[in-house]
C-alpha angles and dihedrals in degrees: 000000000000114000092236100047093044087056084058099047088052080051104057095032087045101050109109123172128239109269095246094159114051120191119194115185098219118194091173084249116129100254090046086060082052099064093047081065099057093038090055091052091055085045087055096045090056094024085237137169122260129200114190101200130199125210116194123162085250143342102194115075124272135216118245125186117208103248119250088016114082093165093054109105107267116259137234115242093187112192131190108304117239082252093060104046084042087054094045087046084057096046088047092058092051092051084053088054099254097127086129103027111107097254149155142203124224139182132192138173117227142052113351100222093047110049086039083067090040088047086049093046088040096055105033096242120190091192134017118204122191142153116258089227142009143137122016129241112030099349100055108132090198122166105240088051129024097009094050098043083050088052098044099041112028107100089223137075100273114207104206118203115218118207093252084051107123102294087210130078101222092056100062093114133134106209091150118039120179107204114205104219123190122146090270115128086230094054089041094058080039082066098048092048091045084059104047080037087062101040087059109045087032105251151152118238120203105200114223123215111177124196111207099173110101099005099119112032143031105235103236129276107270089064111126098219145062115269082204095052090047104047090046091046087051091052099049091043077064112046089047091057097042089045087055084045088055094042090060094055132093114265118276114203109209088054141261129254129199113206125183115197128176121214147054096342102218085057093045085048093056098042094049088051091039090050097044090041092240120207093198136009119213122199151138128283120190144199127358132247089359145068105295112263097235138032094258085046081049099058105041090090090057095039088047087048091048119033123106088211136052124288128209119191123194121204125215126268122284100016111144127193 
């Protein structure tokens, strides 16, 4: 492909908006206080508006019968009113120092995973942040379930919180962002968000390029070529591209890194942020309801489960919930 056209194409599959409409799944544990935080400092880079939702099973009163007595009078469950989650959701914000952040509390009856992509559709949300666990019973926010519906079905980039994510408020910052790059649309548009991400918390950004092909095995002997020439074409190949995909970014002041790896890329992705001590790992998701569609889409699941930092996937354009 043509350099210049391959610039355009960067560009369009790059663009991203601004996240105007923030939206932060709260169920009052304390991770899930965590990732108000965070998502208070990104509402504060975009002055954004951020909306903190509660999902119970119900919040009118139901009717119980006492079991084995159907002529005994009905009874009353009453669960907490609209007003007092709403109240709680509010507490909760100041706690996670949003006290002067344009916000909102919400709170909704039904499934979790889905009114949270309602809520995201509902509201026009440009990011959704949420903890990968949390309370137990109806409000667990627990990877596998709510958390990975949520990744594979909300039309918006989704930052998930893991448990070994800052306790504390104030450190919610993102001063080191490893951005997983493959040619994906999705990790294409993550670039373009790591940038603007790091221009605006004042960060420095290492691009990751992973090479999965050969890493794990030595083709057998009647191959007629060098594993060694191969593998260090395919590296330089690489970092070549991933340099020309820098260079058309906006400048980052603290400074951009490219990175080649070979390997399986969800491990390559953890070792590099292990080793930079990453605040935050952007990358592609793709596809929804369904496998990922390419080896970086492939590993977002194992790098969410198992990073020690926030992760923020970006889908690719034009996905609807």
């Amino acid at each position: 492909m043509h350099k210049a056209a391959q610039r355009t194409r960067h560009r369009e599959q790059g663009a991203v908006a601004a996240p105007k409409r923030i939206l932060c799944p709260v169920d009052f544990s304390e991770l899930s206080t965590r990732a108000l935080a965070y998502a208070g400092t990104i509402a504060k880079w975009y002055r954004s508006e951020l909306t903190a939702l509660h999902v119970a099973p119900a919040l009118e009163p139901v009717e119980v019968l006492r079991a084995g007595e159907l002529f005994d009078p009905v009874r009353f469950a009453s669960p907490r009113t609209r007003e007092q989650v709403e109240r709680q959701l509010r507490e909760a914000m100041h706690d996670a120092g949003l006290a002067a952040t344009r916000a909102r509390a919400v709170a909704e009856a039904g499934d979790p995973s889905e009114v949270i992509v309602e809520q995201s559709v509902k509201t026009k949300a440009g990011l959704v942040v949420m903890a990968t666990h949390g309370r137990s019973g109806w409000n667990r926010l627990m990877l596998g379930s709510v958390a990975e519906k949520v990744l594979r079905t909300a039309p918006c980039p989704v930052l998930t919180v893991p448990p070994h994510a800052p306790p504390s408020p104030a450190r919610a910052a993102m001063k080191t962002i490893l951005c997983a790059v493959d040619e994906s649309p999705a990790a294409l548009r993550g670039v373009r968000l790591a940038v603007d991400f790091a221009r605006r918390a004042k960060a420095s950004v290492t691009f990751l390029r992973v090479v999965e092909w050969l890493a794990e095995e030595e083709p057998r002997e009647i191959a007629h070529f060098s594993v060694p020439e191969i593998r260090g074409y395919l590296i330089r190949d690489a970092k070549e591209r991933l340099k020309e995909l820098i260079a058309q970014q906006p400048r980052i002041a603290r400074g951009a890194v490219a990175t080649v790896a070979m390997g399986r890329a969800y491990r390559e992705i953890l070792r590099i942020a292990s080793e930079i001590g990453a605040d935050l790992i952007v990358m592609g998701a793709q596809g929804r309801g369904g496998p990922p569609l390419t080896p970086l889409g492939s590993a977002t699941q194992q790098v969410v489960r198992a990073a020690s930092c926030p992760v923020l996937t970006v889908n690719a354009p034009g996905r609807r919930a």
